[in-house]
N, CA, C and O of each residue as an XYZ file, in Angstrom:
424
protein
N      75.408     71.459     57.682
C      76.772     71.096     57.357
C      77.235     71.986     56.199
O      76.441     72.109     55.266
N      78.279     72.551     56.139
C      78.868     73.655     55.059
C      79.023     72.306     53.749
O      78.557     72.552     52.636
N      79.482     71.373     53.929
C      79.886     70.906     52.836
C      78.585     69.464     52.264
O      78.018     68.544     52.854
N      78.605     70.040     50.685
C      77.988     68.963     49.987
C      78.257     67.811     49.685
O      79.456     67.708     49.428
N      77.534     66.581     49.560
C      77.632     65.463     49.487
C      78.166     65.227     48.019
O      77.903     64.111     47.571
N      78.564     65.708     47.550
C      78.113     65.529     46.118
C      79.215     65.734     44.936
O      79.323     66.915     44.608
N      80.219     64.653     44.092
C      80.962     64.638     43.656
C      82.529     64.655     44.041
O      83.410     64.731     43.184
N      82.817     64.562     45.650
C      83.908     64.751     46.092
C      84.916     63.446     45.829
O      84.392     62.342     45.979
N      86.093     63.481     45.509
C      87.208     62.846     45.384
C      88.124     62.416     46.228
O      88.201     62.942     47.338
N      88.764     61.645     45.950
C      90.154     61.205     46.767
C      91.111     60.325     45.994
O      91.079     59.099     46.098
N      92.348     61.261     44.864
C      93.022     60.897     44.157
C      91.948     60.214     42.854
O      92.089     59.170     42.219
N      90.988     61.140     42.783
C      90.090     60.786     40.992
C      89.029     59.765     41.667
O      87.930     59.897     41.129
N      89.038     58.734     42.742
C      87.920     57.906     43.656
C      86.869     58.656     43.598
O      87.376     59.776     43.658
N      85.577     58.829     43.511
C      84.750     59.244     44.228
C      84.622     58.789     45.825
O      85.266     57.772     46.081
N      84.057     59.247     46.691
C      84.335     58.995     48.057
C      83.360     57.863     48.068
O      83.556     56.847     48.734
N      82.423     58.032     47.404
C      81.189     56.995     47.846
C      81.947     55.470     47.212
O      82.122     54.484     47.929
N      82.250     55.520     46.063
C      83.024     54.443     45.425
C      84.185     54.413     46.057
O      85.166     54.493     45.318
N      84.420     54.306     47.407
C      85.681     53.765     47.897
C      85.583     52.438     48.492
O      85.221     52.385     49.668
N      85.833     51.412     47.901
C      85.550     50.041     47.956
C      86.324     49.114     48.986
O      86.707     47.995     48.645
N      86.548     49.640     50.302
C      87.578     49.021     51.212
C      86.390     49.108     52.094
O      85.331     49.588     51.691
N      86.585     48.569     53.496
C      85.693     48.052     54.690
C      86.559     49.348     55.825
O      86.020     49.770     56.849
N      87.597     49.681     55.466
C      88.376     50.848     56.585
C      89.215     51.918     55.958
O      89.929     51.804     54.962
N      89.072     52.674     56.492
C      89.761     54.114     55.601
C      90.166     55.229     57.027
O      89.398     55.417     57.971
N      91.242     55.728     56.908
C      91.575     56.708     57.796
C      91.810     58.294     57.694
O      91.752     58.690     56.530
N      91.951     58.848     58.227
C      91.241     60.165     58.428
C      92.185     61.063     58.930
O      92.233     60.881     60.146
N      92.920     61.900     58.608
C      94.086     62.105     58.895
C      94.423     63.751     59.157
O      95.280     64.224     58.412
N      93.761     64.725     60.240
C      93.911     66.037     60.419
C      95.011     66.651     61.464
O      95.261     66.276     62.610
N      95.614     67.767     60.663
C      96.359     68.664     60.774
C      96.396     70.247     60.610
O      96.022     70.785     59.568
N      96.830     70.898     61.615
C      96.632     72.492     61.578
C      97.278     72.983     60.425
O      98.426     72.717     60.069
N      96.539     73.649     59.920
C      97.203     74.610     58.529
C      97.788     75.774     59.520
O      97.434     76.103     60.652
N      98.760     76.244     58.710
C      99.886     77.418     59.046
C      98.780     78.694     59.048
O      98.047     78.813     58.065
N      98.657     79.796     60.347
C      98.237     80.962     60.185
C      96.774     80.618     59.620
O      96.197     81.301     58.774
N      96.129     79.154     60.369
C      94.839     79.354     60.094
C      93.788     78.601     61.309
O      94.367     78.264     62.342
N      92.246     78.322     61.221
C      92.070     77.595     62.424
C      91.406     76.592     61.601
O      90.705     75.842     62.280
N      91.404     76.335     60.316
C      90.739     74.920     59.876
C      92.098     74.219     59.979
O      93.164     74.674     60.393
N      91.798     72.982     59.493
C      92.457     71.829     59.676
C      92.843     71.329     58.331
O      92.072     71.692     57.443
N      93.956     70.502     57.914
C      94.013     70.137     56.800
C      93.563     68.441     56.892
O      93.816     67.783     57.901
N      92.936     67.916     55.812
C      92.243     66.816     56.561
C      92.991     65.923     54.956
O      92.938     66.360     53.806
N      93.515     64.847     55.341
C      93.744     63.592     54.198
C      93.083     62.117     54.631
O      92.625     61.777     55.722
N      93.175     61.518     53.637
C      92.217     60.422     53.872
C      93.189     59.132     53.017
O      93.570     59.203     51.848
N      93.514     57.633     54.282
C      94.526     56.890     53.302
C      93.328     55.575     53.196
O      92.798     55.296     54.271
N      92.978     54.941     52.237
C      92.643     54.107     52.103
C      92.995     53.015     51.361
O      92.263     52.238     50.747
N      94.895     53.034     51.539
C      95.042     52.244     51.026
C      95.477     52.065     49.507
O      95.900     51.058     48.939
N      95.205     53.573     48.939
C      95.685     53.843     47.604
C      96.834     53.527     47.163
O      97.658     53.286     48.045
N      97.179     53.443     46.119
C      98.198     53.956     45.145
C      98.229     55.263     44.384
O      97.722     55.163     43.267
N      98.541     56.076     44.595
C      98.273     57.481     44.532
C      98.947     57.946     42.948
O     100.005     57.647     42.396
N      98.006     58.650     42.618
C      98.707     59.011     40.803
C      99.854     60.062     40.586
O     100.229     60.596     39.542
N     100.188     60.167     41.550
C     101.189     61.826     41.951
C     102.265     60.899     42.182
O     102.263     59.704     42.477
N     103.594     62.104     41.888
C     104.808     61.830     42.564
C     104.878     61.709     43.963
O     105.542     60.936     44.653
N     103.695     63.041     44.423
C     103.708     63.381     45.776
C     102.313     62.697     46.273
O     101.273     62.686     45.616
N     102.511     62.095     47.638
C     101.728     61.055     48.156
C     100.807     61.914     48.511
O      99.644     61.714     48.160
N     101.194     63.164     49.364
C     100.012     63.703     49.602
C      98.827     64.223     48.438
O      97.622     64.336     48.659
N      99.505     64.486     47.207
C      98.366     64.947     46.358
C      97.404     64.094     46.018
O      96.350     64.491     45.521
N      97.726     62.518     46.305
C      96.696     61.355     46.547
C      95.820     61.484     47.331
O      94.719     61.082     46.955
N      95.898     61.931     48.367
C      95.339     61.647     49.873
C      94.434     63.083     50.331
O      94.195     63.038     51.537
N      93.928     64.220     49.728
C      93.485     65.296     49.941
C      92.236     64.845     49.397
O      92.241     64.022     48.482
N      91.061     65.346     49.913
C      89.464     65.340     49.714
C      89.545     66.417     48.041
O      89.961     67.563     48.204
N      89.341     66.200     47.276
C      88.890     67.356     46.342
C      87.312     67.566     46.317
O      86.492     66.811     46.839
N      87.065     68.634     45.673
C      85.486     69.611     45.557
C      85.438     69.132     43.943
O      86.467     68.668     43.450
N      84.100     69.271     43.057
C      83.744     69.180     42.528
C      84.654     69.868     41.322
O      84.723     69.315     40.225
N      85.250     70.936     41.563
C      85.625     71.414     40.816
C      87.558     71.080     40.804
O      88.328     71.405     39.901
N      87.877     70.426     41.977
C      89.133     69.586     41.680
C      89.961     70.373     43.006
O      91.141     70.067     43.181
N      89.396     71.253     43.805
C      90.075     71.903     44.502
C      90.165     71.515     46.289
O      89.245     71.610     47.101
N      91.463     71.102     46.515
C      91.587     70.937     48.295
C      90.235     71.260     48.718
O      89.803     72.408     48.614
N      89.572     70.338     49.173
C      88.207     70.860     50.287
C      88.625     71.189     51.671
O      89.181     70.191     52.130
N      88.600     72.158     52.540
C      88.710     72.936     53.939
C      88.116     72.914     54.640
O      87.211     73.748     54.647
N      88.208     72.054     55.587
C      87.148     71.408     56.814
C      87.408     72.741     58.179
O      88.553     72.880     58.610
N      86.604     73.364     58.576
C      86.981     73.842     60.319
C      87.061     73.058     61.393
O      87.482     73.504     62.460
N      86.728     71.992     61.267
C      87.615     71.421     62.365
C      87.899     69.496     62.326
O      87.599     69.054     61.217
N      88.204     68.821     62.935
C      87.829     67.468     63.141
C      86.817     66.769     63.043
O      86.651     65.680     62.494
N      85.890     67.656     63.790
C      84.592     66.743     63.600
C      83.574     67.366     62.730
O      82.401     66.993     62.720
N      84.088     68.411     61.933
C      83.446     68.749     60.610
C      83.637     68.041     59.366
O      82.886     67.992     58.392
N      85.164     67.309     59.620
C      85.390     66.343     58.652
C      84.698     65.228     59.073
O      84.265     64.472     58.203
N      84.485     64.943     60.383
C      83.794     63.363     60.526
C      82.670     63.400     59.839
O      82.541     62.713     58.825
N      81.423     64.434     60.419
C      80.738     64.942     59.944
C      80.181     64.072     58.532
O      79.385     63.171     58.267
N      81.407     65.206     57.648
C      81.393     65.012     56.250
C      81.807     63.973     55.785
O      81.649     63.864     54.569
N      82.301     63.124     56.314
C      82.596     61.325     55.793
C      81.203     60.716     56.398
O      80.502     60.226     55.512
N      80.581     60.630     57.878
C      79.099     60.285     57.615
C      78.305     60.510     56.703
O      77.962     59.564     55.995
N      77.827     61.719     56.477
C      77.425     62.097     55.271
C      77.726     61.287     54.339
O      76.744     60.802     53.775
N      79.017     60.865     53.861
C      79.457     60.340     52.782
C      79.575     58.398     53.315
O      80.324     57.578     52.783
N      78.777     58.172     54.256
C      78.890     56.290     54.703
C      80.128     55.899     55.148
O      80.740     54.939     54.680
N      80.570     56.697     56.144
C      81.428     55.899     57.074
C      81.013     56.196     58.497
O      80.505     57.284     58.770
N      81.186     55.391     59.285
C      81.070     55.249     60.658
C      82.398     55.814     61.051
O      83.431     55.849     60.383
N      82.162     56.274     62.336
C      83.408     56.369     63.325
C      84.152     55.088     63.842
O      83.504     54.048     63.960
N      85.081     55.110     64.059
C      85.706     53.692     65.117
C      86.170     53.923     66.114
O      85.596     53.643     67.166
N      87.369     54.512     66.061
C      88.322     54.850     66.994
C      89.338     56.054     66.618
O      89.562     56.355     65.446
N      89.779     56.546     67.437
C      91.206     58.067     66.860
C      92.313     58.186     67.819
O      92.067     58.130     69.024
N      93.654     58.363     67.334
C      94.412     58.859     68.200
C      95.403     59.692     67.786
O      95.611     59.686     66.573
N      96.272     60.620     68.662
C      97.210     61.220     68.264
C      98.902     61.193     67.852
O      99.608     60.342     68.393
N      99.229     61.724     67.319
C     100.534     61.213     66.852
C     101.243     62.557     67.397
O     100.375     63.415     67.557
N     102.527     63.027     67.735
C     102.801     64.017     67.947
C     104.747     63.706     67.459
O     105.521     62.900     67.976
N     105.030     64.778     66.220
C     106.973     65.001     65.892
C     107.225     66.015     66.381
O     106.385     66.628     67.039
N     108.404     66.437     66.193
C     108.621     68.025     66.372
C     108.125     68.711     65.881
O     108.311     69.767     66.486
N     107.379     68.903     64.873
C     107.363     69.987     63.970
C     105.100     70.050     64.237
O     104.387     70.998     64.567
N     104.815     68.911     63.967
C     103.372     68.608     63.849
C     102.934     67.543     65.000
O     103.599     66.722     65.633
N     101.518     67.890     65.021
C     100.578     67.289     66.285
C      99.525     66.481     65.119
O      98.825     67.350     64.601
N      99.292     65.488     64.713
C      98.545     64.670     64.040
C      96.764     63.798     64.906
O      96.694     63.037     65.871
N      95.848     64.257     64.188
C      95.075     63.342     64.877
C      94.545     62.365     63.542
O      94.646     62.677     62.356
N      93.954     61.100     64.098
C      93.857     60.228     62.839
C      92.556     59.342     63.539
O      92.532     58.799     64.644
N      91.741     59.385     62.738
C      90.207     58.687     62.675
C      90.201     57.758     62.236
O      90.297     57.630     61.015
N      90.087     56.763     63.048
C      89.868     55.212     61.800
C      88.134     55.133     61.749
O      87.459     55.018     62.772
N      87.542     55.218     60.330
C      86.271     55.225     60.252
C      85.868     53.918     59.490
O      86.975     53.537     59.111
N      85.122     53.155     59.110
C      84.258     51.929     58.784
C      83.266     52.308     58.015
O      82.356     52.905     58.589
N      83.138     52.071     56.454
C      82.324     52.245     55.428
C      81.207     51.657     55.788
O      81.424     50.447     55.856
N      80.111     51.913     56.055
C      78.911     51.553     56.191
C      77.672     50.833     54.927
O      77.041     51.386     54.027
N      77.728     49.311     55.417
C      77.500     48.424     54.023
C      75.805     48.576     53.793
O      75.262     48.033     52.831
């Protein structure tokens, strides 16, 4: 797996300290690229003006983490104690959305 277990965030959370029973999973194509942009809602209250700056995985060092694909992010939330559940797609004009509902593993 490219990515480490180890110190990742979600709005200052550590991932492992995310204290809910369901959390969702939320990937989208980045512009002129083939990874995915991946957010995660569990329900937060987010410390930003902007909701999304809540909802992005950060790296150790505070920076957007970059998944290649869907199930590189699932992947990397097993890793981190969640189960899979279920996923489906959302589709606007502009964006094609897929969304993972995963289950923290007690």
């Amino acid at each position: 797996m490219a990515h480490s277990a180890f110190a990742q965030t979600v709005n200052d959370v550590p991932l492992k300290e995310i204290d809910v029973d369901y959390i969702q999973i939320i990937g989208t194509g980045r512009t002129l690229s083939t990874k995915v942009n991946v957010e995660i809602d569990f329900g937060q209250e987010t410390k930003s003006v902007s909701f999304k700056n809540g909802t992005n995985i950060k790296d150790e060092k505070g920076r957007n983490m970059k998944f290649n694909s869907m199930m590189d992010a699932l992947n990397f939330m097993s890793a981190n104690g969640f189960s899979f559940q279920f996923a489906y797609t959302m589709n606007d004009e502009k964006d094609k959305a897929v969304y993972y509902i995963l289950k923290k593993n007690k």
